[in-house]
N, C-alpha and C positions, 0 to 999 in steps of 0.2 A: 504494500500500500504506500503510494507519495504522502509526500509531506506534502501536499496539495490537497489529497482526499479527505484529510484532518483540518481543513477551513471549512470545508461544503459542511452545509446546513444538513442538519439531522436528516435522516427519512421521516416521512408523517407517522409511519407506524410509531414508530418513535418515540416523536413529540405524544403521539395518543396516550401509548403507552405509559409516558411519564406525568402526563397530567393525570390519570387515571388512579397512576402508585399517588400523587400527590391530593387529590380527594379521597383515594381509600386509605389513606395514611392519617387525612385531617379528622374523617369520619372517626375511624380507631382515639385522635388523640381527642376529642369530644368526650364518645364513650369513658376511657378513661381518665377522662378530667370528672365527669361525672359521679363516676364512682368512688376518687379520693375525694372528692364534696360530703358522699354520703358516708365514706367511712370518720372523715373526721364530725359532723354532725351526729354519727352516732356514739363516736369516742367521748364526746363532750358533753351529751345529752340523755346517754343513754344509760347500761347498768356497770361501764364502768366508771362512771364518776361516781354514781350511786353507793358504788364497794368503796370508794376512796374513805378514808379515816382521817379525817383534818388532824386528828393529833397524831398520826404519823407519817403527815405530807411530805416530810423531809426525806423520810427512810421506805417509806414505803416502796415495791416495786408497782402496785396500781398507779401510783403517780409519776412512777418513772416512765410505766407502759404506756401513760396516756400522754408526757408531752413526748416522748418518741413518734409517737405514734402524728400528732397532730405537728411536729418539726416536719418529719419526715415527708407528710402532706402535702403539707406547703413546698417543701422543696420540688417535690414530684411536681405540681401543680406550677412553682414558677418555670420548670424545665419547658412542659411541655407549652407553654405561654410562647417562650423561645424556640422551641421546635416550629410552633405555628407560624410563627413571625419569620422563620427563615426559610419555611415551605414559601411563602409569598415574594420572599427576593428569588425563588429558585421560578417561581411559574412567569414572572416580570422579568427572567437573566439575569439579573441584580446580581447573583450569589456572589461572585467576585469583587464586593464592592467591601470600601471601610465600614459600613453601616451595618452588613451583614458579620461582621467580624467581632460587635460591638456583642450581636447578639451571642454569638459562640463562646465568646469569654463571660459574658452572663452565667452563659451552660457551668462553663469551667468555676467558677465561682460561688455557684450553689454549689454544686456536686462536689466543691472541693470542703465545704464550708458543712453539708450535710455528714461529710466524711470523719470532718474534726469535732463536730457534736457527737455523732458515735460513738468515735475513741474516749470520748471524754466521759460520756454513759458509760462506757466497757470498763473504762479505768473505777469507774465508782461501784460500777457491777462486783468489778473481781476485789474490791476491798470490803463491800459487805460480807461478801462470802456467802450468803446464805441459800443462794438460790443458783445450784449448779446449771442449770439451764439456760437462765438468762445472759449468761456471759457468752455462751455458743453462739448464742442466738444473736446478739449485739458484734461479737466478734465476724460470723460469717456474712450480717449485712453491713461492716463497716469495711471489710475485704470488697464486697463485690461494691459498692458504693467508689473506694478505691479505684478500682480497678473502672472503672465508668470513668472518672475524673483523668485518670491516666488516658486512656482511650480518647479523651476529648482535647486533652493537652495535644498529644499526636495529630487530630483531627485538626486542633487548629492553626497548626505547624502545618499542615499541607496545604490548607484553605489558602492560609499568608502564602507559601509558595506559588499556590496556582493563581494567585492573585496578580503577585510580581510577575509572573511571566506572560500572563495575560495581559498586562498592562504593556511590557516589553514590545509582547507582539503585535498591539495598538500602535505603537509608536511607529515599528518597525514597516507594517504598510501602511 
């Protein structure tokens, strides 16, 4: 294939194709934005505040499970805020733009920031001691939370590259 082949515009299948992933993608992030609504409404309203013990909000694990639970929400929620916002620079061509970059380090910044509230639960988890479970638990979604944050550092290391070069090759014709 020339380096020629790689200017021409997509085929239509193509473009079909990719608006298609990017409406059934938006639909999905709907969906699940919906659901962390109703999980954190029920985390707050429902029976486990109910179980919470005001005199031992401190120590408690119900009140640890419940702001995990309603952090972790949110964060999920403003991700996919940002995933939404950059399906739009992608259906517009925009993706290679500063504005879209703006949003990818948003990504990087929850996800790095959801990351460091884990560890911070984990750390308090494993000095209780009391409750062997919860530390697993806290420890394998603060790994894969990680690991998302890493993934999107990478992600936005290539963004910035394809960006630069994009730019390059504007110039260049």
């Amino acid at each position: 294939m020339s380096e020629s082949e790689h200017l021409l515009p997509a085929e239509p299948s193509d473009t079909a194709r990719s608006r298609a992933a990017v409406w059934t993608l938006r639909a999905l992030l709907l969906v699940l934005f919906a659901i962390f609504v109703v999980v954190e409404v029920s985390a707050l309203s429902g029976d486990l505040v109910e179980r919470v013990d005001i005199t031992r909000a401190v120590e408690g694990i119900e009140t640890t499970a419940l702001t995990v639970t309603v952090v972790v929400s949110l964060c999920v929620q403003v991700v996919i805020v940002c995933i939404w916002r950059l399906l739009g620079f992608v259906t517009r061509g925009e993706i290679f733009s500063a504005q879209a970059r703006i949003w990818v380090d948003a990504i990087v910044v929850v996800v790095g920031g959801a990351c460091l509230f884990l560890l911070a639960v984990l750390v308090l988890a494993l000095a209780d001691g009391r409750d062997p479970v919860w530390p697993v638990v806290l420890g394998l979604a603060a790994t894969f939370t990680a690991v998302c944050a890493l993934l999107m550092v990478v992600m936005r290391a290539l963004l910035r590259r394809a960006t630069e070069l994009r730019t390059d090759m504007e110039a260049v014709v």
